[in-house]
C-alpha positions as a printed Julia matrix, in Angstrom:
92×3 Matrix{Float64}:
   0.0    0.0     0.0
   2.1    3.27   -1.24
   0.69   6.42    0.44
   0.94   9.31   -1.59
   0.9   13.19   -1.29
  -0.27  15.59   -3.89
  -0.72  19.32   -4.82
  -2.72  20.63   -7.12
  -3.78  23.84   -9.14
  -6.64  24.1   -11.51
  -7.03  26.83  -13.76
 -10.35  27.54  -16.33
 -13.77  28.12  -15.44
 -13.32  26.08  -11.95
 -15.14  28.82  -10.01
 -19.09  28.98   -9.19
 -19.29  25.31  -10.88
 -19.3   23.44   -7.82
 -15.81  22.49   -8.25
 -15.04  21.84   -4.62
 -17.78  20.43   -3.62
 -17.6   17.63   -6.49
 -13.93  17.34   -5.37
 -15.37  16.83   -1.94
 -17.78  14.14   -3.26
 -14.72  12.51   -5.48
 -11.94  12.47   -2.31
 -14.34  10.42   -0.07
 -15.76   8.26   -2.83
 -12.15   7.74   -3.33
 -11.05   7.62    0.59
  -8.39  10.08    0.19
  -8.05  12.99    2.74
  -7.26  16.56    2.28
  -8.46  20.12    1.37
  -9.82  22.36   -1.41
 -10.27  26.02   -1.98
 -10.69  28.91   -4.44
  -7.98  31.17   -4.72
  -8.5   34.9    -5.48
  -6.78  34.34   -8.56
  -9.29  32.32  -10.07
  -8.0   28.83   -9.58
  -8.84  25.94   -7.55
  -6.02  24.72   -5.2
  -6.58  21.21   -3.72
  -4.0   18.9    -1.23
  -4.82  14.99   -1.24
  -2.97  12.41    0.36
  -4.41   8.76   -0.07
  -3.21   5.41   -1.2
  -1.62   6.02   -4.56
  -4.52   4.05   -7.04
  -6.96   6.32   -5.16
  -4.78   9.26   -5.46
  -4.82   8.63   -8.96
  -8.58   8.09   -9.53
  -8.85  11.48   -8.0
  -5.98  13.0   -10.29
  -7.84  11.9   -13.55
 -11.06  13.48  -12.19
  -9.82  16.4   -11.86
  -8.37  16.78  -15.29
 -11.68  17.4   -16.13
 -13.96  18.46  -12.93
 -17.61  18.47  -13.2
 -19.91  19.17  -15.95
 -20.47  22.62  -15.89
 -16.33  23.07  -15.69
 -13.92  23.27  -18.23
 -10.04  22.93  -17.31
  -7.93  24.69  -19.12
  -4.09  23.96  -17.14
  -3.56  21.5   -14.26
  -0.74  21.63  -12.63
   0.22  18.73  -10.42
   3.0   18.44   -7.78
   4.06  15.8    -5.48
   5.22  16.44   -1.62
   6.31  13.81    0.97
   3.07  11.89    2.66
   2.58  13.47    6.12
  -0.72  11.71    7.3
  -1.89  14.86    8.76
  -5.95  15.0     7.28
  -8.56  12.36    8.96
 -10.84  13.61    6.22
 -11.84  15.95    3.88
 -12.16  19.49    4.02
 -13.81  22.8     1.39
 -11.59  24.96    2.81
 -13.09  29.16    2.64
């Protein structure tokens, strides 16, 4: 079981879409634990730590985000697992 640790920025239309609260949904569906939040720049920024297929499932999600969303860059980042969330988290 690898643990992983990711950061992530999402630029596009990712704001009043209900980005984070589909992340939300798509973190505990996938039993990772972390946070997301707008930025004042327009993007969404989102920390996940998980087991790395999870981790993944999330990753590919978010390439796209929900239905009303379009994603124009993704930028992806990994950091050393620190087991600090017991869940997940919009962050305001």
């Amino acid at each position: 079981m690898i643990q992983k640790r990711i950061h992530i920025f999402v630029t596009g239309r990712v704001q009043g879409v209900f980005f984070r609260q589909s992340t939300k949904v798509m973190a505990i569906k996938n039993n990772v634990h972390g946070w997301v939040r707008n930025l004042d720049d327009g993007r969404v920024e989102i920390i996940v730590e998980g087991e790395k297929q999870n981790i993944d499932n999330l990753t590919t999600w978010c390439k796209t985000g929900p239905a009303n969303s379009r994603v124009d860059e993704f930028e992806l980042s990994e950091e050393n697992y620190t087991d600090e969330f017991e869940n997940f988290e919009v962050r305001y």
